[in-house]
C-alpha positions as CSV (number, residue, x, y, z in Angstrom):
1,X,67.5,71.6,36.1
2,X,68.3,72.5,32.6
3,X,70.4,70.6,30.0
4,X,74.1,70.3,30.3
5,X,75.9,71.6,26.9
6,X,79.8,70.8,26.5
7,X,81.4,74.1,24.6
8,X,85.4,74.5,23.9
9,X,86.1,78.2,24.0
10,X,89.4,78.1,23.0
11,X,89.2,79.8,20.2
12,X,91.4,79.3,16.9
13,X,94.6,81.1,16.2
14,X,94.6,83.3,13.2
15,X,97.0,81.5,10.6
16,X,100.1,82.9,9.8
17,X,100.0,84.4,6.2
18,X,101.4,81.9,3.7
19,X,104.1,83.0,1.3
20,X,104.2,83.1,-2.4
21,X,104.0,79.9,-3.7
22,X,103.9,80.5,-7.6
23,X,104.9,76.9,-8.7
24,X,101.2,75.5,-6.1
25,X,97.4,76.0,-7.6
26,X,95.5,77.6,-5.4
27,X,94.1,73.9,-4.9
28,X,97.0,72.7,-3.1
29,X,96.6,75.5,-0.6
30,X,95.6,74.9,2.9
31,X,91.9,75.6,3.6
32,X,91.4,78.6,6.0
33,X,89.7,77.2,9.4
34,X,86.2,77.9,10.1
35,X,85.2,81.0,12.1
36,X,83.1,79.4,14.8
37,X,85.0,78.3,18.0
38,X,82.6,75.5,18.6
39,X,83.6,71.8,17.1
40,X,81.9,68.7,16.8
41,X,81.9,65.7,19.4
42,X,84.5,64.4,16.9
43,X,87.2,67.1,16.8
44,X,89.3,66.3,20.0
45,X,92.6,69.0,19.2
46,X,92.4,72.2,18.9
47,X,94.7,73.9,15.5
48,X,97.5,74.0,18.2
49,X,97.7,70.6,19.0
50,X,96.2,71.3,22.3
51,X,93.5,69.0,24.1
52,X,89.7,70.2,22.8
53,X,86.7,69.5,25.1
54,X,84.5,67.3,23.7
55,X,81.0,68.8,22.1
56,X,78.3,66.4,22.3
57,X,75.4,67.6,19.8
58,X,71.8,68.1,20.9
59,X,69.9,65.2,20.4
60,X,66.8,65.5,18.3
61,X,65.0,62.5,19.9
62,X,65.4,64.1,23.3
63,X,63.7,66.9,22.1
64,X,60.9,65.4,20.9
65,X,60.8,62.9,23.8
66,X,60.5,65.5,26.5
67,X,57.9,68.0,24.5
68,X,54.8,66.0,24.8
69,X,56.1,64.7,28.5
70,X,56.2,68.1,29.7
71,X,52.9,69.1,28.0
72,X,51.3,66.1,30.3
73,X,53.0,67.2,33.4
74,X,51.9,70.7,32.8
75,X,48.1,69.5,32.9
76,X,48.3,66.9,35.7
77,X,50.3,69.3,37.7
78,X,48.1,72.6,36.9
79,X,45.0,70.5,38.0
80,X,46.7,68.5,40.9
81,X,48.2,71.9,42.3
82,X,44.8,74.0,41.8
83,X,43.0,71.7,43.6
84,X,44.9,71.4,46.6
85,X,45.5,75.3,46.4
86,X,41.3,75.6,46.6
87,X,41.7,73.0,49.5
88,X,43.9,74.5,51.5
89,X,42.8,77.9,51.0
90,X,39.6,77.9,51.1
91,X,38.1,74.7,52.4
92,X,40.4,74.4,55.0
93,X,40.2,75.5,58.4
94,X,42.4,76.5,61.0
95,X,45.1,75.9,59.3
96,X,48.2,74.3,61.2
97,X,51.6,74.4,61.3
98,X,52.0,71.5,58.6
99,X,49.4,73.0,56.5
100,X,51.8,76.4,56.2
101,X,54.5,74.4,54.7
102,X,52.3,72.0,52.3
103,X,50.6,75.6,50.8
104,X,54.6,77.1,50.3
105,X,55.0,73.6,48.5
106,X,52.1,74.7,46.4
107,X,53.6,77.8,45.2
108,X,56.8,76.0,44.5
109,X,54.9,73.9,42.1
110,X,53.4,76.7,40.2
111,X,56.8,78.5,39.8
112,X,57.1,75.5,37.9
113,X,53.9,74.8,36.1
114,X,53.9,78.2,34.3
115,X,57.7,78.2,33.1
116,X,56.8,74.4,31.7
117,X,54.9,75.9,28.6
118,X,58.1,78.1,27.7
119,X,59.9,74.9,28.0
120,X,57.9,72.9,25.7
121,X,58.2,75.6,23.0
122,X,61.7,75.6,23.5
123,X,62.4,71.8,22.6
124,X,59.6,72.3,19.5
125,X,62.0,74.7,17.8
126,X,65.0,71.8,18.5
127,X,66.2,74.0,21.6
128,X,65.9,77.7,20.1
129,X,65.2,80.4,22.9
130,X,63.3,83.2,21.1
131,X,62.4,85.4,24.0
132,X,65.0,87.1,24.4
133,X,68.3,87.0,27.0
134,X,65.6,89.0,30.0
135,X,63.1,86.1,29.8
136,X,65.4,83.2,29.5
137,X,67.1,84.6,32.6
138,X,63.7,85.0,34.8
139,X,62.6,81.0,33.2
140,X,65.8,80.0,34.5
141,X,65.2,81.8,37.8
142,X,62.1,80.5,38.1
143,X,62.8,76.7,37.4
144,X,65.8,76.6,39.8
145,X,63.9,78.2,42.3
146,X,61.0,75.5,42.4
147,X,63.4,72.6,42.2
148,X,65.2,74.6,45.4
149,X,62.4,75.1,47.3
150,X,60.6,71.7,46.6
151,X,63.6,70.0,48.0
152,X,63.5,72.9,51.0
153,X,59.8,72.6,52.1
154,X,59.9,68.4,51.6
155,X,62.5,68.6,54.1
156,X,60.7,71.1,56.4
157,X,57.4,68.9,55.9
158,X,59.5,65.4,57.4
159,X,61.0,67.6,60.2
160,X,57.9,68.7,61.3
161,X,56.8,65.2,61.4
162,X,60.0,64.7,63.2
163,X,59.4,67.0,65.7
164,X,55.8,66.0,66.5
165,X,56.8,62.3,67.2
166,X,60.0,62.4,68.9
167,X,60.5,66.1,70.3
168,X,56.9,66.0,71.1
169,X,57.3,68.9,74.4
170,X,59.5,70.7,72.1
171,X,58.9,74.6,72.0
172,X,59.2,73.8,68.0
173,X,57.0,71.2,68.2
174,X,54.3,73.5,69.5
175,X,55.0,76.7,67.7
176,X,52.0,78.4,66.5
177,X,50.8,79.2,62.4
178,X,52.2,82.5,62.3
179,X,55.5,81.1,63.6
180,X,55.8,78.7,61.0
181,X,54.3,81.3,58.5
182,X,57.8,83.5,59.5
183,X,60.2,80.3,59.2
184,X,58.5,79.5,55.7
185,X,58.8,83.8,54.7
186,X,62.7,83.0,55.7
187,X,63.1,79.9,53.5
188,X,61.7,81.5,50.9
189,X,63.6,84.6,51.2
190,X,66.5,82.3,51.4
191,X,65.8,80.4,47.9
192,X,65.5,83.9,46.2
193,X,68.6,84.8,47.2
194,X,70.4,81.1,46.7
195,X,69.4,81.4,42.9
196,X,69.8,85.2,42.3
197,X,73.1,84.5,40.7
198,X,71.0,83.2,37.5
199,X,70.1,86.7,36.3
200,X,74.3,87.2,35.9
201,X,75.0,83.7,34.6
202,X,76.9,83.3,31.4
203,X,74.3,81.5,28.9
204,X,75.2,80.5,25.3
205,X,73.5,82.6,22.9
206,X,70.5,81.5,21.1
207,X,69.7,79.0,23.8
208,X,68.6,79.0,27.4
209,X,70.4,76.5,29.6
210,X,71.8,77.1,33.0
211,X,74.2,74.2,33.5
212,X,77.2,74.1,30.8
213,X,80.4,71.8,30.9
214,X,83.2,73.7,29.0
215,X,82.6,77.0,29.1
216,X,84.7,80.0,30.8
217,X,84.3,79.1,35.0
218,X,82.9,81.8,37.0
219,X,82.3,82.7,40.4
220,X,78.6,82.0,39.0
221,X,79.0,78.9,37.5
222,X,80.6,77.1,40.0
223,X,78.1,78.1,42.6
224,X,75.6,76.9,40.2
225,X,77.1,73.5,40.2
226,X,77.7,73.6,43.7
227,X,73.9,74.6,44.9
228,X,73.2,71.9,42.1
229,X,74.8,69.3,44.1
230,X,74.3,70.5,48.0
231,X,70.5,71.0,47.6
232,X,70.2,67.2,46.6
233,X,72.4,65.6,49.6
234,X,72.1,67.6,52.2
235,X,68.2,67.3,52.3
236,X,68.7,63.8,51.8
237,X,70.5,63.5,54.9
238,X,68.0,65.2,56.7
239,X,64.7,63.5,55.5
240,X,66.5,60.3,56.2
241,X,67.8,61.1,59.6
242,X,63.8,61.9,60.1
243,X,63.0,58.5,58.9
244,X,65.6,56.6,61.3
245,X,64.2,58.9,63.8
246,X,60.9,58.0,64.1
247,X,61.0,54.9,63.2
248,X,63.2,54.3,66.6
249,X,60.9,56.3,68.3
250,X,57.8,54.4,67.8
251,X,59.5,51.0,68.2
252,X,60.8,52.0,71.6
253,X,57.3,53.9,73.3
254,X,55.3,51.8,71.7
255,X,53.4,54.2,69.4
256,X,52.3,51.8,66.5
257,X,49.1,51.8,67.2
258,X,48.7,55.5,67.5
259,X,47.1,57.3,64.4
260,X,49.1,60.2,64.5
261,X,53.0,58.3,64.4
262,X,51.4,55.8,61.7
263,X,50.5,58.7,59.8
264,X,54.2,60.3,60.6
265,X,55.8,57.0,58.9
266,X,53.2,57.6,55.7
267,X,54.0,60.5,55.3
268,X,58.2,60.6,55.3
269,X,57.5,57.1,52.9
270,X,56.5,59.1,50.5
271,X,58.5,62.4,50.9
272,X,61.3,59.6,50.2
273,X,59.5,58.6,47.3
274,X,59.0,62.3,45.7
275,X,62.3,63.0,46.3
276,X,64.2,60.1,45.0
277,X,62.2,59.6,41.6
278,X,62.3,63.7,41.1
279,X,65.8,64.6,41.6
280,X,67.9,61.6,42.0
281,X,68.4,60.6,38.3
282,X,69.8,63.7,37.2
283,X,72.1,64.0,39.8
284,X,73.5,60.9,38.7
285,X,73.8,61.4,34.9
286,X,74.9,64.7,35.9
287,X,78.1,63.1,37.9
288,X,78.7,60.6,35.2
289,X,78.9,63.3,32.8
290,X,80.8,65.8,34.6
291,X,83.2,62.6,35.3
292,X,82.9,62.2,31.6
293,X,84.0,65.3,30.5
294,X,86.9,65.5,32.7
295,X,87.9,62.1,31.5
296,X,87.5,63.4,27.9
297,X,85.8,60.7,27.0
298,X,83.7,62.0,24.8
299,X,81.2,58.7,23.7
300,X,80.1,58.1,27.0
301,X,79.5,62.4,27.8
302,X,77.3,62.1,25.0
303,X,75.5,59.5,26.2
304,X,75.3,60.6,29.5
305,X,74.9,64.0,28.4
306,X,71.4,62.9,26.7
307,X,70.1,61.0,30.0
308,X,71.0,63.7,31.8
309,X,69.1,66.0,29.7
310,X,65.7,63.3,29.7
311,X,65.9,63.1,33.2
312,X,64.5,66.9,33.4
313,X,60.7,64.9,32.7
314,X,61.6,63.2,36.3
315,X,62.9,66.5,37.8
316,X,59.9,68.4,36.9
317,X,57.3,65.3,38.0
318,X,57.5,67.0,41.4
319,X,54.4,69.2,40.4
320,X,52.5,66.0,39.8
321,X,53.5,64.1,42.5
322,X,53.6,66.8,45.0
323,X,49.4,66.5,45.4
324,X,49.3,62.9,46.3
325,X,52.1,63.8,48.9
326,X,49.3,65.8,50.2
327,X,47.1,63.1,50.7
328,X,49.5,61.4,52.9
329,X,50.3,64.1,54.7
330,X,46.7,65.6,55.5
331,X,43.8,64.0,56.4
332,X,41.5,67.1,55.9
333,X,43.0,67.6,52.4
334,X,42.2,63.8,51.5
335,X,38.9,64.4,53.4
336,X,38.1,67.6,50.9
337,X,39.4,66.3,47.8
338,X,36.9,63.2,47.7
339,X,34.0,65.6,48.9
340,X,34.8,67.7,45.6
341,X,35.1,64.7,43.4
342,X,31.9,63.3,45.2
343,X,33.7,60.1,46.5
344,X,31.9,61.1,49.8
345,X,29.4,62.9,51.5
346,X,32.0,65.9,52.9
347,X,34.5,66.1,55.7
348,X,34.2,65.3,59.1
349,X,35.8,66.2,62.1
350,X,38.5,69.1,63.0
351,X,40.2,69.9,59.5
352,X,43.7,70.2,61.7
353,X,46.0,67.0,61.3
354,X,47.8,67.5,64.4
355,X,45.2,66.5,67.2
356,X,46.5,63.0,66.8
357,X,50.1,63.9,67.7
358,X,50.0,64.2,71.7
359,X,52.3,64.0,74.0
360,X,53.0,60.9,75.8
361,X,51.8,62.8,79.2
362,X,48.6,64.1,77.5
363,X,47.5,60.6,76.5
364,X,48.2,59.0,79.4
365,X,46.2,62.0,81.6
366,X,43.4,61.2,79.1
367,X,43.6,58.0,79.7
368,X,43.4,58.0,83.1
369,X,40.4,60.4,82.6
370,X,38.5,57.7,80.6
371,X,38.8,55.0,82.9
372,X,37.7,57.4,85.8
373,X,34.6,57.7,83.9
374,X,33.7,54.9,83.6
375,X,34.2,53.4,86.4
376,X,31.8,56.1,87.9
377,X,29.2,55.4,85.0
378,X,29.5,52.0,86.3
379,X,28.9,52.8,89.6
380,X,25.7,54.8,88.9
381,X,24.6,52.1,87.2
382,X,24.9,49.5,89.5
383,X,23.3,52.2,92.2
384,X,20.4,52.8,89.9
385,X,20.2,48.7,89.6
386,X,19.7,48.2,92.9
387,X,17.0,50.9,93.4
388,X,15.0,49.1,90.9
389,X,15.1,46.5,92.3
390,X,14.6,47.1,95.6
């Protein structure tokens, strides 16, 4: 999510030449307008009289607010992320379904993590891209992409849950690693292509932002706004139609005191979480300020325009956060990462998180199977009683 800039691009009529004026100084002569088409937050006509957008001015002390931020989310994330990337492909084993999703969550996070160094150079020289127009394009790329395919792969991770506690017979519900390897090659595939339009976006020169109020509208630029907008509710709608879901499902079979459903209710709890304090408060500075602009009123875009723009440090918090999502959502991984920071002895017990999520049928038949048993161990041992006492 990058900062939202408010340009007028109407550009200045040329004056029309003055005549001979002997009796005036050149003094009294009109001053010839300045070159640049951009104005100031304060200039609201254009030389024609016409309506100008307003032009709020970068602010200095959001610069130097979100700098050192994103220098601390760079570290916590790069360590967060590279440890559960060692966990997961390394320590863990077999991998399951859920697993395949939380490692394409990992890789969303480092399409972040490298780009946030760029970033952080960026606002030190007061939002001056010096790359070049090539390697502002592929940072944009790569940022929209992670934002995309964090909200994506959140999404997929609660509908799995979904599907494990209330479509529990579900051919989905059973479908092997490599299947969900394929679904997560498709939504990836997918995000690439939902962001390609970044590499023909129009981007003011000299700086690298993807999101501009004001500027020429494109075919571009207003699917950029739209994706903007539809990657935030739509998800929502989903994750929370998981929520309701299972929620109603444990409440009606009677599955609280099952590991697996309590763990299901963990885990959406905190995909909620993620997802509301990443990507909720710039979705709502951003629809203040696009209400804002098209009220033209231009103190409150400014303002807005600068909370919108300090709300990328909660945006790109998903790279920290994401790791503790994994704890929630994996015992193994929790089970790994205190074993590494020697919290414990080591992990114990199948590393797969989904042996807990059986079928009503299946734990009924084992059930059944338990009290057979011991009802014949008591049996034998009331047999093997009486022959020692006899």
């Amino acid at each position: 999510m990058q900062h939202m800039e408010f340009h007028n691009q109407s550009a200045p009529s040329a004056l029309p030449a003055l005549p001979s004026l002997p009796s005036l100084s050149p003094s009294t002569l009109p001053s010839t307008l300045p070159p640049t088409p951009f104005f100031t937050h304060s200039a609201l006509t254009t030389t024609l009289g016409s309506p100008a957008s307003c032009d709020p001015a970068s602010s200095s002390w959001v610069s130097a607010f979100l700098a050192p931020v994103l220098g601390v989310e760079f570290i916590l994330g790069l360590v967060g992320n590279g440890l559960a990337f060692f966990i997961f492909c390394v320590r863990t084993r077999p991998w399951s379904s859920n697993v395949v999703f939380l490692v394409s969550l990992v890789f969303a996070d480092f399409l972040l993590i490298i780009n946030l160094p760029l970033r952080m150079d960026y606002y030190l020289h007061n939002e001056t891209w010096p790359l070049g127009d090539v390697a502002c394009r592929i940072n944009l790329f790569m940022l929209s992409a992670n934002r995309t395919a964090s909200v994506v792969f959140l999404t997929a991770i609660a509908l799995n849950r979904y599907l494990k506690v209330v479509r529990p017979h579900h051919a989905l519900s059973r479908a092997s690693v490599r299947a969900a390897a394929w679904v997560a090659g498709g939504l990836w595939g997918s995000i690439l292509l939902l962001n390609g339009h970044l590499f023909v976006i129009a981007i003011p020169r000299k700086s690298c932002l993807s999101y501009q109020l004001g500027m020429n509208s494109s075919a571009s630029t207003r699917w950029h706004s739209a994706l903007y907008l539809l990657e935030f509710f739509l998800p929502l709608a989903l994750i929370l139609f998981a929520v309701v879901s299972i929620q109603q499902t444990i409440r009606c079979r009677g599955l609280g005191r099952q590991a697996g459903p309590r763990r299901a209710k963990r885990v959406l709890a905190a995909v909620v979480a993620v997802y509301t304090i990443c990507f909720l408060p710039s979705i709502v500075f951003g629809m203040a300020a696009i209400v804002a602009f098209h009220l033209k009123a231009c103190p409150a875009l400014n303002i807005c325009s600068q909370l919108f723009h300090s709300s990328l440090a909660f945006t790109y918090l998903n790279s920290v956060l994401d790791p503790v999502l994994y704890c929630f959502s994996s015992p193994s991984f929790l089970r790994h990462c205190r074993a590494l920071l020697g919290l414990s002895q080591g992990s114990q017990g199948p590393d797969s998180d989904e042996n807990s999520y059986q079928p009503p049928s299946r734990l009924q038949e084992a059930s059944r199977a338990s009290r057979k048993a011991g009802t014949v161990g008591m049996l034998q041992a009331e047999g093997s009683l009486e022959v020692s006492l006899e």
